[in-house]
N, C-alpha and C positions, 0 to 999 in steps of 0.2 A: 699322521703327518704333524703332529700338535707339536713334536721335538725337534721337527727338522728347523735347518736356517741358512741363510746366506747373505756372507755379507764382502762387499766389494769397491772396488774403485773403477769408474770407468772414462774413457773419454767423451762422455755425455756431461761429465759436471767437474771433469778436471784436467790440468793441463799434464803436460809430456814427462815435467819434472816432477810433479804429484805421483804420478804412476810408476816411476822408477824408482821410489823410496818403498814400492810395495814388492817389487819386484825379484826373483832369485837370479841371479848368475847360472845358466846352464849347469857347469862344473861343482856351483855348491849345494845345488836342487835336493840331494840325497838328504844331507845334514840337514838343511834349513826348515826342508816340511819338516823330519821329524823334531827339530827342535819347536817349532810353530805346534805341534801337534800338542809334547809337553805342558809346553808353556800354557798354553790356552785351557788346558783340559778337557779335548773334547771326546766323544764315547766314540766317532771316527769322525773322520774329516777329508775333504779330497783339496787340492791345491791346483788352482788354474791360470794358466798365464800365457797374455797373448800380447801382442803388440798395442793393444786400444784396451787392455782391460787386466785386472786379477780381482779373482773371486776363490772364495774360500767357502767351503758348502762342508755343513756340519751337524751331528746329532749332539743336541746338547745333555748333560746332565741333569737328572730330577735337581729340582729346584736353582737352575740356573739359566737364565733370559736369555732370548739373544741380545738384548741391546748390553746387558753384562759382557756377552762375547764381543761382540763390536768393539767393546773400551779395554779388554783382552788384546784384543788383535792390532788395535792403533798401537799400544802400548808397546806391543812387543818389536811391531816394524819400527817405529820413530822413537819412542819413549824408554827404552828398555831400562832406565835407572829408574823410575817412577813406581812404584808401588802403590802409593793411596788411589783415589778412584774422587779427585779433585772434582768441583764445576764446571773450571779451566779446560780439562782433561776431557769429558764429559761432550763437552760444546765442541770441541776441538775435533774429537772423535767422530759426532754427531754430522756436522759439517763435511768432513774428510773422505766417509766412509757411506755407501748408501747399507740399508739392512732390510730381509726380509724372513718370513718365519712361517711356519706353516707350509697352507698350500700359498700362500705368493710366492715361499721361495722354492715349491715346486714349479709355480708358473715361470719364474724367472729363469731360472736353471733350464726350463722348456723353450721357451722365447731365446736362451744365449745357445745352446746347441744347436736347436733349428734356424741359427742365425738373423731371426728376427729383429734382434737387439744389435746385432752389428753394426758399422761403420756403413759398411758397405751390404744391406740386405741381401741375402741369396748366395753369399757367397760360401765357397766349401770347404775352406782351411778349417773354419773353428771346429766341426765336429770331431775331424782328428785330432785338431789339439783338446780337445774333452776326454776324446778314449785315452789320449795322453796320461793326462792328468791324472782319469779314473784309473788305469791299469799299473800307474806308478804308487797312487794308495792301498791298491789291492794289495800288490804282490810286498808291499812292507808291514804290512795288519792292520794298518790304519782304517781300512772300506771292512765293513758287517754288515749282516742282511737287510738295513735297512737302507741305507747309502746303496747296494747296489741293485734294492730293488726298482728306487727314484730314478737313478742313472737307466736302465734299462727301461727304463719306459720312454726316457728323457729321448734315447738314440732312437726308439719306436716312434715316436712323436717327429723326429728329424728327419725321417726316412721316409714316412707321411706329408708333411711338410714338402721335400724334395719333388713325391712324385707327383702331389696334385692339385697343389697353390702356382706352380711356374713360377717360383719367387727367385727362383735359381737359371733363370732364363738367360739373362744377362750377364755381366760378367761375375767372374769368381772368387776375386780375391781385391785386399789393397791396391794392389798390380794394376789391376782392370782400372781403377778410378783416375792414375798418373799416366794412363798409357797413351793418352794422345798427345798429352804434355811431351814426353818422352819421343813422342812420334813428330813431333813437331819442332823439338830442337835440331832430331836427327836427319831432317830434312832440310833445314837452313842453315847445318854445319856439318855437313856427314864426317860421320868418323867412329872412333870405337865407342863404346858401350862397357866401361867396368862394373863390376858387380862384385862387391866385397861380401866374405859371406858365405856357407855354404847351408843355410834353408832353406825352407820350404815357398817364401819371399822370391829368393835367387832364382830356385828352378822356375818356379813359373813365369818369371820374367825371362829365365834363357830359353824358355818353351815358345813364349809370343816372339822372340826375335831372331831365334837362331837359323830362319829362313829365308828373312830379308835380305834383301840387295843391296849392298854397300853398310851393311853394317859389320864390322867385325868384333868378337866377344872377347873381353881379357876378365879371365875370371882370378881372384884374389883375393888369398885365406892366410891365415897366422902359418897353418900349418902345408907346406908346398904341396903337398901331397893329395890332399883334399881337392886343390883348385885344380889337379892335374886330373883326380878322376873327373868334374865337371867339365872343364874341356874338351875332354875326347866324346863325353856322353853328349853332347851340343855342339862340338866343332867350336873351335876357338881356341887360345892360346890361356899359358895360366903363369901367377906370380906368385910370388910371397908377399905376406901383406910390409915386412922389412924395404926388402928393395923395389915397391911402388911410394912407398913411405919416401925411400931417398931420390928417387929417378920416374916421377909419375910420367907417363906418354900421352902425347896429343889426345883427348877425348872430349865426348860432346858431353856425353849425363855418364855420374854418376851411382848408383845404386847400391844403397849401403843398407843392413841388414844383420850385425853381429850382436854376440851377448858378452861385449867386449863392458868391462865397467866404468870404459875411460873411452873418450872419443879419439878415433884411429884417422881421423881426418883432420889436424889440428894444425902443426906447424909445418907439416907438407901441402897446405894452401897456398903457401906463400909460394911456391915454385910454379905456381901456374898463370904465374905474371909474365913468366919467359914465352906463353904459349901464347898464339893468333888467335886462339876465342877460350873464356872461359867456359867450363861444362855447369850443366845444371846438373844440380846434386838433390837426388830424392832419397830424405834416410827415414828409415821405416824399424830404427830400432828404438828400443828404450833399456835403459837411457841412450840418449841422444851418440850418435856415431860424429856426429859432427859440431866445432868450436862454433856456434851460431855468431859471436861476436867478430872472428876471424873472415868469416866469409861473408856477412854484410860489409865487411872494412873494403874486400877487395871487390865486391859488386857482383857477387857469387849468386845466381839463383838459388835459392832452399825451399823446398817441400820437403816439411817435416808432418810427423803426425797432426801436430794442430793446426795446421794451414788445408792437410786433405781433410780434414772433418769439413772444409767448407765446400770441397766437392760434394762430399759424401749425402751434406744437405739436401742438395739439388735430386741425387739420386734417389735418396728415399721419397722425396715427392712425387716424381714420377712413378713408385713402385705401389703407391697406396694403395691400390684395387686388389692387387695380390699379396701385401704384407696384411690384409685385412682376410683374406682368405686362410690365409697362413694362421690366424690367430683362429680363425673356425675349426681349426683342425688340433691346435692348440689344445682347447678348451675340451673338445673332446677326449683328448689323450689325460686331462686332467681327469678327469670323469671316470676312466677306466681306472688311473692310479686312486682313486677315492676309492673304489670297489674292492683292489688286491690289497688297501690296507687295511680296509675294514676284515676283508676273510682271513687276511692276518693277525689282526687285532682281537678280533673276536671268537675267530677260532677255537684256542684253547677254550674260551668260555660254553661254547658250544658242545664242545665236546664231552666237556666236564659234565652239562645241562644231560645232553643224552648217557652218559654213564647213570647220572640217577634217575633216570627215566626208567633204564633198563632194570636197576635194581628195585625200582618202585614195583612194574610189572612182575616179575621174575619172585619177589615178594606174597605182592596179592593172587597169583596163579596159584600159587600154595592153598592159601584160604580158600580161594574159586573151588578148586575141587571137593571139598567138604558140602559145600553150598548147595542142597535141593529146592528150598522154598522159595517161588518166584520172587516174591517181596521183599528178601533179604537178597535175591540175586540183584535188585534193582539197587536197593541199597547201598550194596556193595561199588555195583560201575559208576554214580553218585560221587561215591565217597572217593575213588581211582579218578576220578576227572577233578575233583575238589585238590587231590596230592599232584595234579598234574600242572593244576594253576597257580596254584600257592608260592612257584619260586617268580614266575615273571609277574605275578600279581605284587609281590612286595620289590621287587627291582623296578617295577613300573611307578608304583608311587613315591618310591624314592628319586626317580627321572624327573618324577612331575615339581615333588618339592626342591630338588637341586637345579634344576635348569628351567623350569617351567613347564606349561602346557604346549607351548610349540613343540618342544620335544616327545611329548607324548605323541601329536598329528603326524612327527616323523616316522614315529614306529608304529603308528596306525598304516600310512601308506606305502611300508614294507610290507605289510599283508596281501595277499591277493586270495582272489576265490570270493566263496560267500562268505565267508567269516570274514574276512578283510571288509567286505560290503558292509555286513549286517553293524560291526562296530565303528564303521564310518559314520553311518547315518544315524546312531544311537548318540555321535556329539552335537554339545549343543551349546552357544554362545553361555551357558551358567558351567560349562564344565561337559564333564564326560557320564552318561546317566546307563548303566549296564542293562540290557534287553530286557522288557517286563517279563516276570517271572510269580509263580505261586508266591504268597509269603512264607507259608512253610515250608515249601523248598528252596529259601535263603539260607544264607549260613552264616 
């Protein structure tokens, strides 16, 4: 894991406009990871993007940091004329972008899939948009075996999560945290319910209301056709997002939700001055679907993303008992990706080790057979267990002088049995002292 990294922007330490400068356009998603990819040079990379966050999870290059990739990746979304690698740039970077490496940015990556790190804990959009992300790196060459070894553990860890923290008890989505909000204008102005949009936002919101009583749904997209299949799958009526633009209808709340680059609710604000009550407008895209200046002017309720983080607050407090469960199971799925790296990592070494083991043997069996006289037979297995210790005896003291003696008590308590025992207890605060032994049978 020493290679892995992630580094990101999230609605935890930044606002709406911060995050849409990190952000791809749906339609230019193809081009833009692989140009990100390029640019950055990473050995793969996966690309993540959600309404409250993008993260960029990466193996880096021998001899290249993540905090190098951090001031890579600022550079390419805001700075793309920049070349040096300023103080300026550096701080700016530092600031903008959170980073993580190793196993943190395995933790992290575990904690955003399992939705612990959410807005809204427990909820279940993000894991799809992660398989998203991951199967859009895959299938372009971008994801290698180690990137999809992380990630599989990551959805292992989610699925975990899901079934035995209850962190997923309550609601599910953004959706879930406006919905009373939303339940509450439509009660004291009944009327329609637009929903501009056709994600994953949209459905679940025409799921919570497409049953209610007096509510009716006008669903509207760029392209008619779209809003027309949403309709019929939910009952309701459907527009172009043109002629709602020219001719918007009596409604209570709006629900906006596109990966439009320009906000689609701008100068068709002003038409709803003609109308007996303004609607509240919940836009849950980035960048922003809606002129925030426009619609403070006219006294327009707005719940945008950084007005629900201060629902979101409340939520997470009350989920503590189970986002702390959440991270027990967490920790544990760390534990196991520690292990499948290590038998990856080490493996080859392994293997190598037993191929000369087997010619060590395969060797001396030759001589064994010449061998009558007991004394040289002893010699001999002596001398075979001496060629047997000699490669971890000099990779061991090499551990001790490069990293210390803690590293040594590591690979002492990977032993088990009596020999794991026997050279446990032969350590001793002056170092490591090998079982008394003859002097002449030292070597």
């Amino acid at each position: 894991m020493r290679r892995l990294g992630m580094v990101g922007i999230s609605f935890r330490r930044s606002s709406q406009e911060e995050l849409a400068g990190f952000t791809f356009a749906p339609d230019e998603m193809p081009a833009r990871e692989a140009s990100l990819h390029e640019a950055c040079g990473f050995l793969e990379c996966v690309y993540l993007a959600t309404c409250n966050r993008v993260e960029i999870v990466f193996v880096c290059r021998p001899g290249v940091t993540v905090s190098e990739y951090r001031r890579r990746i600022f550079r390419h979304f805001l700075r793309p004329e920049t070349t040096g690698l300023s103080p300026e740039l550096e701080n700016e970077a530092d600031r903008a972008l959170h980073a993580y490496e190793g196993e943190g940015a395995a933790e992290h990556l575990f904690c955003v899939t399992a939705s612990i790190d959410s807005m809204n804990p427990g909820e279940s959009q993000i894991i799809g948009q992660v398989r998203e992300g991951f199967s859009r790196g895959k299938q372009a060459g971008r994801v290698g075996p180690r990137l999809t070894l992380v990630f599989d553990e990551a959805f292992r860890a989610a699925r975990r999560v899901r079934s035995k923290s209850g962190l997923s008890v309550d609601g599910t989505s953004m959706v879930s945290l406006v919905t009373d909000v939303m339940e509450e204008k439509l009660a004291s102005s009944p009327g329609s319910l637009v929903m501009i949009g056709v994600g994953d936002m949209i459905r679940q919101c025409a799921r919570k209301f497409c049953q209610r009583r007096g509510v009716s749904l006008l669903f509207v997209n760029r392209t008619l056709s779209r809003a027309e299949e949403l309709a019929k799958e939910y009952g309701g009526v459907a527009s172009s997002l043109e002629t709602f633009q020219k001719s918007p209808p009596q409604c209570s709340v709006i629900l906006t939700s596109t990966g439009a680059p320009e906000p689609v609710l701008g100068e068709v604000l002003s038409r709803f001055r003609e109308h007996e009550t303004l609607p509240l407008i919940i836009d849950l895209a980035i960048p922003r679907d809606t002129e925030v200046k426009a619609a403070e002017a006219l006294g327009i309720e707005l719940y945008d993303i950084d007005r629900i983080e201060g629902l979101a607050s409340t939520q997470r407090i009350a989920k503590r008992e189970r986002i702390g469960k959440a991270r027990q199971v967490v920790d544990h799925s760390l534990e196991t990706l520690r292990w499948k790296m290590v038998d990856r990592e080490v493996g080859p070494v392994i293997g190598a080790l037993q191929k000369k083991y087997r010619e060590t043997v395969e060797d001396q069996v030759k001589r064994l057979a010449k061998i009558e006289d007991p004394e040289r037979l002893t010699e001999w297995a002596r001398g075979l267990a001496c060629r047997f210790a000699h490669i971890p005896v000099l990779g061991l003291k090499r551990v001790a002088f490069d990293h210390g003696f803690e590293a040594v008590e590591s690979f002492l308590a990977g032993l088990d049995g009596e020999l794991g025992e026997d050279l446990r207890t032969s350590w001793t605060d002056d170092g490591f002292h090998p079982v008394s032994v003859d002097p002449e049978e030292r070597t």
